[in-house]
C-alpha positions as CSV (number, residue, x, y, z in Angstrom):
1,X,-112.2,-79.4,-5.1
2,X,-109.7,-81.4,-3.2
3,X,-107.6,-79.3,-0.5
4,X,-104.6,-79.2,-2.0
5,X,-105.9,-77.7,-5.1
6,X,-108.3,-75.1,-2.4
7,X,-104.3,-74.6,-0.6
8,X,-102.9,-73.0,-4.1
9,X,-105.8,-71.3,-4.7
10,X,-105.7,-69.6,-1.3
11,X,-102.3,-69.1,-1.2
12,X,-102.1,-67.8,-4.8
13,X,-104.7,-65.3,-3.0
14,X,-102.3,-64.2,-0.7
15,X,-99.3,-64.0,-2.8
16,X,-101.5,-61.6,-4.9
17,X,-102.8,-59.7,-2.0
18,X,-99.2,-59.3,-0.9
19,X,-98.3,-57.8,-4.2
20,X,-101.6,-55.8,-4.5
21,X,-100.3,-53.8,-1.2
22,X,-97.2,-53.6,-1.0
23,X,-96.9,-53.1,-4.7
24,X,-97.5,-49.5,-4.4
25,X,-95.6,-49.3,-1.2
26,X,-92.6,-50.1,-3.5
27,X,-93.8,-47.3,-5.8
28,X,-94.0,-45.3,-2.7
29,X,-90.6,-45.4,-1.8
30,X,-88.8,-45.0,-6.0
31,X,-91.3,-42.2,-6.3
32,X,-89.3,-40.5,-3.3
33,X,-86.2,-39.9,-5.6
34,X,-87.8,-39.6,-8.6
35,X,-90.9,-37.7,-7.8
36,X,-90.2,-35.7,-4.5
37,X,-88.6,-32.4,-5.1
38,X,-87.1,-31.9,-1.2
39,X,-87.2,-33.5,2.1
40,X,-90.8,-32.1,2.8
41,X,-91.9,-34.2,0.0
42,X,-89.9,-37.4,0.6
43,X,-91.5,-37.3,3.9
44,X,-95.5,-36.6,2.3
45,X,-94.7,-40.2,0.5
46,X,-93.2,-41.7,3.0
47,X,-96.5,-40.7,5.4
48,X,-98.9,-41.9,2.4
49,X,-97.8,-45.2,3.5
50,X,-96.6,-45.2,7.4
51,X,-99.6,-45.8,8.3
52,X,-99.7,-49.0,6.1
53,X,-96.8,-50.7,5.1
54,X,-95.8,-52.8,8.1
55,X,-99.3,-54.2,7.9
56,X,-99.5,-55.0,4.3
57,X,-96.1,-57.0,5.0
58,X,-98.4,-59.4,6.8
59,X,-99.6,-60.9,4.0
60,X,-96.1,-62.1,2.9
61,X,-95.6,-63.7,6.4
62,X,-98.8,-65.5,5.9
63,X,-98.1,-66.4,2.3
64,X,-94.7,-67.8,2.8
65,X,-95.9,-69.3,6.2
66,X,-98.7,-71.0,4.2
67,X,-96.6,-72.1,1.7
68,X,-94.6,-74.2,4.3
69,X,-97.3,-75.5,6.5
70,X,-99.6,-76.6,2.7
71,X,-96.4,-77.5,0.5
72,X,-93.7,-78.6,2.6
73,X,-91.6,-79.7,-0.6
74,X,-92.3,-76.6,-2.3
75,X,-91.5,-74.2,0.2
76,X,-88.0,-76.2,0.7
77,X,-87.5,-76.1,-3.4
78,X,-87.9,-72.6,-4.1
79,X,-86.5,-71.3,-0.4
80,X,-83.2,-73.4,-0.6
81,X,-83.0,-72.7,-4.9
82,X,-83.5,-69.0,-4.6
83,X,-82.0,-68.3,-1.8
84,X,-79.4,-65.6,-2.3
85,X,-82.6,-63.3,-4.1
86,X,-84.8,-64.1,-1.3
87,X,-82.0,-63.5,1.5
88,X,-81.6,-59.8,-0.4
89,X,-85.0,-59.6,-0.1
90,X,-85.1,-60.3,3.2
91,X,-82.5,-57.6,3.9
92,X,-84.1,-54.9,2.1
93,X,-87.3,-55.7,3.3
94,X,-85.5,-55.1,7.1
95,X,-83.6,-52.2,6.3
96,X,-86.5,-49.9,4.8
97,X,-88.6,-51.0,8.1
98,X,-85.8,-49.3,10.0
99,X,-85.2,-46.7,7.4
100,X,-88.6,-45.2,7.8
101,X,-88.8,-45.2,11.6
102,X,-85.3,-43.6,12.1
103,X,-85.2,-41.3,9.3
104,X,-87.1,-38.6,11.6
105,X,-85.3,-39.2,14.3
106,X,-82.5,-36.4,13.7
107,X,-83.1,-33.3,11.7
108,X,-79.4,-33.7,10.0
109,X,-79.9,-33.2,6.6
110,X,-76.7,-36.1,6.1
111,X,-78.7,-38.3,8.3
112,X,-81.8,-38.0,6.4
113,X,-80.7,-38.4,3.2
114,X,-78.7,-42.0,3.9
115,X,-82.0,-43.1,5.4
116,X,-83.5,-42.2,2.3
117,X,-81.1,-44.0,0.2
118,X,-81.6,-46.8,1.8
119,X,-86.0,-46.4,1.3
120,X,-85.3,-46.0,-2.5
121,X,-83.3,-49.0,-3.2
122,X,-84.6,-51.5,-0.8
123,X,-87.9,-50.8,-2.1
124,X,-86.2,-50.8,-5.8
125,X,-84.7,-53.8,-5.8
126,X,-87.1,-56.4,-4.4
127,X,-90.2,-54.9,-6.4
128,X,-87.4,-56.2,-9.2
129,X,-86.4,-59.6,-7.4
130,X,-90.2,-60.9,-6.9
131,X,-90.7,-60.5,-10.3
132,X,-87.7,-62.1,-11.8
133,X,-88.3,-64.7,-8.8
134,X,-92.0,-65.5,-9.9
135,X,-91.0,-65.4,-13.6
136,X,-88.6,-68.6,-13.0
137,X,-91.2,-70.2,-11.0
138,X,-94.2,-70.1,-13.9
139,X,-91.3,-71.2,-16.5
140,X,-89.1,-73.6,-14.7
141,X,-85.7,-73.9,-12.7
142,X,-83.3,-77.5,-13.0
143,X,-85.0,-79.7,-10.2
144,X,-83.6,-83.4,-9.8
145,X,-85.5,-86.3,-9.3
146,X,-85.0,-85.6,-5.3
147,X,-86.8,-82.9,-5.9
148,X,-83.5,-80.6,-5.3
149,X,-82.4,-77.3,-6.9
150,X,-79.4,-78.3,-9.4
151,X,-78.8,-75.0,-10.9
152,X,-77.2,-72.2,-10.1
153,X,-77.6,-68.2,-9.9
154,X,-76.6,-67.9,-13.1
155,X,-79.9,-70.2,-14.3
156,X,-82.5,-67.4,-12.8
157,X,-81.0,-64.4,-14.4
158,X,-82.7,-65.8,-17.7
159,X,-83.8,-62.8,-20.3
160,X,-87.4,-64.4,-19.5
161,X,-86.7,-63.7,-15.6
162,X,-85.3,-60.3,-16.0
163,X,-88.0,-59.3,-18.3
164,X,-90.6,-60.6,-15.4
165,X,-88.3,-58.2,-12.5
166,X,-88.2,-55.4,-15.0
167,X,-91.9,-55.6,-15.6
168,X,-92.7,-55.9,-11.6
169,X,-90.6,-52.9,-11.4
170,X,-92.3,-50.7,-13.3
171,X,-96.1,-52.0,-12.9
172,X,-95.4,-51.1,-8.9
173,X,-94.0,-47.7,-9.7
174,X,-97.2,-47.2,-12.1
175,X,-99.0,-48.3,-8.8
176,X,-97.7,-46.2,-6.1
177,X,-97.9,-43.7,-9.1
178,X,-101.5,-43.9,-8.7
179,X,-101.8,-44.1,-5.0
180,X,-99.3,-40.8,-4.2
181,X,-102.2,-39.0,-6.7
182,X,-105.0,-40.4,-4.7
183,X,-103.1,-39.7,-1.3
184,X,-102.1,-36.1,-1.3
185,X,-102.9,-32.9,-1.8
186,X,-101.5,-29.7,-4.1
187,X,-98.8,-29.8,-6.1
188,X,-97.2,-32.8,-5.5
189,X,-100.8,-34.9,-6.3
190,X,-100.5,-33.6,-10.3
191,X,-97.1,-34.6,-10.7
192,X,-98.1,-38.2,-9.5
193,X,-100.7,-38.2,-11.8
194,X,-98.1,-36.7,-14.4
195,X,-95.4,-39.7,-13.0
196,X,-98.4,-42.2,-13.3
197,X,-99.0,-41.4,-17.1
198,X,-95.2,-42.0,-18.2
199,X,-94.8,-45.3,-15.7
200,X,-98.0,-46.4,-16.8
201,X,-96.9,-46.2,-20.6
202,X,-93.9,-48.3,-19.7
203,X,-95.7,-51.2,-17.7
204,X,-98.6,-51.6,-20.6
205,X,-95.1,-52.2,-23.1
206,X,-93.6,-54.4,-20.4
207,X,-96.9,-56.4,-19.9
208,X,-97.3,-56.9,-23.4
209,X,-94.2,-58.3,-23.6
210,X,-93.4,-60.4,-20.6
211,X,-97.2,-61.3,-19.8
212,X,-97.4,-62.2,-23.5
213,X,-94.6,-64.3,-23.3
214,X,-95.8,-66.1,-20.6
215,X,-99.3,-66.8,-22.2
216,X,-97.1,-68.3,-24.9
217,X,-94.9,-70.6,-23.2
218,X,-97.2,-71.5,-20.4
219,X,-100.6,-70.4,-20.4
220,X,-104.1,-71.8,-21.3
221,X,-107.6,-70.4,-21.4
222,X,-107.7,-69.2,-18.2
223,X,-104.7,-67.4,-17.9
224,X,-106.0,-65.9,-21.4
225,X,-108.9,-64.3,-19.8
226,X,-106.4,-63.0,-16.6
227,X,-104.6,-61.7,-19.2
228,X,-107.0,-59.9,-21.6
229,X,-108.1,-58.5,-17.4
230,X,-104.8,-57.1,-17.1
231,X,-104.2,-55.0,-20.2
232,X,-107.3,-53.8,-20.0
233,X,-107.2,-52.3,-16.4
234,X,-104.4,-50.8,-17.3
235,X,-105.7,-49.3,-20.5
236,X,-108.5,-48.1,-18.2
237,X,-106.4,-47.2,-15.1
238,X,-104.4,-44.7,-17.7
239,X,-107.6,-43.0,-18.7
240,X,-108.9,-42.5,-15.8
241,X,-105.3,-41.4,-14.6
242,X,-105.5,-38.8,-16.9
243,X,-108.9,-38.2,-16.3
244,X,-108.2,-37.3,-12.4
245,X,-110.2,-40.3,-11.2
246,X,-107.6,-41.0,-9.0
247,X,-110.0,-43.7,-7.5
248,X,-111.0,-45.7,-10.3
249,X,-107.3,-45.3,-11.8
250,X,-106.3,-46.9,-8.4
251,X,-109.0,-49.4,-8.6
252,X,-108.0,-50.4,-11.1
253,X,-104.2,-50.6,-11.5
254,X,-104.5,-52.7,-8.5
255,X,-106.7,-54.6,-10.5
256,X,-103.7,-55.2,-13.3
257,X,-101.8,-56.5,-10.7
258,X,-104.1,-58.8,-9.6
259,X,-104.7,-59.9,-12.9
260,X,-100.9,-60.1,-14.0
261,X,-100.1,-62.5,-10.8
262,X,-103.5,-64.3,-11.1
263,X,-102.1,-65.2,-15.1
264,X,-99.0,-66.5,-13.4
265,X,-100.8,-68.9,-10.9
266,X,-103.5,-69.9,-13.6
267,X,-100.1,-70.9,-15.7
268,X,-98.1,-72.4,-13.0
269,X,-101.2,-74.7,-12.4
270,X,-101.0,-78.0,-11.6
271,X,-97.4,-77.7,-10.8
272,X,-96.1,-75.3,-8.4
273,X,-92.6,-75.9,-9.2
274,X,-91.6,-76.8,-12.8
275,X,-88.7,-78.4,-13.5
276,X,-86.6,-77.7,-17.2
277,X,-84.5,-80.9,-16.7
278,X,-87.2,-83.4,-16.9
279,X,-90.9,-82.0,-16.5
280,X,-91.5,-85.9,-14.8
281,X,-89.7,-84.6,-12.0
282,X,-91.7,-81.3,-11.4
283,X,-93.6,-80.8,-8.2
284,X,-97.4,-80.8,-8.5
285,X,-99.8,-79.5,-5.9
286,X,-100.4,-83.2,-5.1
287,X,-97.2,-84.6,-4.6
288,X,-96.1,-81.3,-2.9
289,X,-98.7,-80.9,-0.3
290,X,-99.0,-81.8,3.3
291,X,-101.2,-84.5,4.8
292,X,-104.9,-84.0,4.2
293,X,-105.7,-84.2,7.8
294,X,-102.6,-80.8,8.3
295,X,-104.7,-79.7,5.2
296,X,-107.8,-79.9,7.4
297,X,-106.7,-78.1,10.6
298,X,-105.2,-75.4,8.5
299,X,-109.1,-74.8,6.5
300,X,-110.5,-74.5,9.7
301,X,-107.7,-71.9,11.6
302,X,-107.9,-69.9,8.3
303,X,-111.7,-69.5,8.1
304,X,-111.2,-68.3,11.2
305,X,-108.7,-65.9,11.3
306,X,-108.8,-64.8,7.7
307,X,-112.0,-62.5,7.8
308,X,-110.7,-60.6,11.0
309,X,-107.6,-60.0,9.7
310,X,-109.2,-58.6,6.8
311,X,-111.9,-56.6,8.8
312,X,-108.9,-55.4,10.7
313,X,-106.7,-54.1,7.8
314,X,-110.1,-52.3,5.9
315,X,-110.8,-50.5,9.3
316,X,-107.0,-49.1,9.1
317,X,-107.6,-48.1,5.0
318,X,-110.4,-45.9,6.4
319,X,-109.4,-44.6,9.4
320,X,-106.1,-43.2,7.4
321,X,-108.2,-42.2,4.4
322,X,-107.5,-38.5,4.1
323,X,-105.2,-36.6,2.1
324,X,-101.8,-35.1,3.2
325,X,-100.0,-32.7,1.3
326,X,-96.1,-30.8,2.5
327,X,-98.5,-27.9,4.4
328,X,-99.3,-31.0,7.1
329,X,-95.5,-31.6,7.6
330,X,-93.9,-29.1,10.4
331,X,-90.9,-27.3,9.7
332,X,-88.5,-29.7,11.9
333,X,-89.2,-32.5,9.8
């Protein structure tokens, strides 16, 4: 295997990762308006995850920093191309940080509630834009032969692209879905599995459809296998859902997302930015990459740091394992 093609593997790996965790961390925060009942029970999600989420944001640091240092040409495609979704992104991604360290920090109900706005849709809207954003990638934006963006906003609000953020949407609520069951207590724990069932209906539509599609216009073998893994971890994250094995169900809708991104990487393959105006003129993981010796350096650094990182972030998991339910909140909350 050459390193460039190791580079999109790995980085495909942390894209995934990324979506893996803070997938249901997006759930998390639409499940606090459409599942919490009261402030005690916005703040029992919220805590499900406080632990967590600024640590599973990691992995999109590494994954976009990985992207520059490996692909130089297709980090400066798809940053400067989609930049208005990725600057909203961006925005949201720094606003919810703030929103759930200074919602506690006054007891006014007003005060609360804004901050709460805020959790719901900066976590709704990018678990939208990343999928509409990786939908485009897999099926192609206008690229010149200078390997510049030519289009325009207007070109990645495609019905395809939509389809892919709509999808995303829903598969993450399905997934935080899953994780509020596993991570609380009383009554709030069988209305997440309750939630899970409906969201989880939606997503298997949604991945028929867009995942589908995708096998359709892009895929190949491979991507047929990730896909026949997706629908049926969700088949069998439902059952066990509805079951109460709120472990396996977790298991293995995480596992449907892996598969679902793991189908767009095995279709994007060898290019990693397609272009629709001429496909001579897309960027391959060969012309894309950096220098095999930069290629090098980076191998050794991440065989390095990659397994304590890991070690690290499984030793929080655990340590934070338990359950929480509204009678572990105080009353000034």
């Amino acid at each position: 295997m050459h390193l460039h093609d190791f580079w999109f593997l790995l980085i495909a790996v942390l894209w995934t990762g990324y979506f893996f965790l803070e997938g249901f961390d997006f759930g998390i925060g639409v499940l606090t308006k459409t599942l919490a009942r009261d402030r005690t029970e916005r703040r029992v999600l919220i805590n499900t995850i406080g632990p967590v989420w600024d640590g599973n944001e990691v992995w999109l640091i590494t994954a976009a920093g990985a992207t520059f240092a490996a692909f130089p040409d297709w980090y400066a495609t798809l940053f400067s191309g989609f930049y208005l979704p990725f600057l909203l992104i961006l925005v949201c991604l720094i606003v919810r940080g703030v929103a759930f360290e200074y919602r506690h920090k006054r007891p006014e109900e007003r005060w609360q509630r804004n901050w709460e706005h805020a959790i719901f849709w900066c976590s709704l809207l990018p678990a939208f834009l990343w999928g509409a954003a990786f939908a485009n990638i897999v099926r192609g934006v206008p690229i010149g032969p200078d390997k510049n963006f030519t289009g325009s906003l207007a070109d990645l609000l495609s019905p395809y692209a939509l389809l892919g953020g709509l999808f995303t949407l829903v598969l993450f609520t399905f997934h935080g879905a899953v994780f509020a069951a596993l991570k609380t207590a009383g009554d709030i724990r069988h209305r997440a599995r309750a939630h899970a069932g409906r969201y989880g209906l939606g997503a298997a539509v949604l991945a028929v459809a867009f995942l589908g599609w995708t096998q359709a216009d892009s895929g190949n073998g491979r991507s047929l296998a990730a896909l026949i893994v997706a629908l049926a971890g969700l088949a069998g994250a439902l059952v066990m859902n509805r079951l109460g094995r709120e472990g396996w169900a977790f298991t293995l809708s995480g596992l449907t997302v892996v598969a679902a991104f793991a189908l767009v990487f095995l279709a994007l393959f060898p290019d990693v930015m397609p272009s629709s105006t001429n496909p001579e003129w897309s960027l391959t993981v060969a012309d894309a990459a950096s220098s095999p010796y930069t290629l090098r350096i980076m191998t050794w650094v991440a065989g390095f740091m990659t397994p304590l990182i890991l070690a690290y972030q499984a030793w929080t998991y655990w340590v934070f394992r338990k359950r929480i339910g509204t009678q572990h909140i105080p009353a000034a909350h």
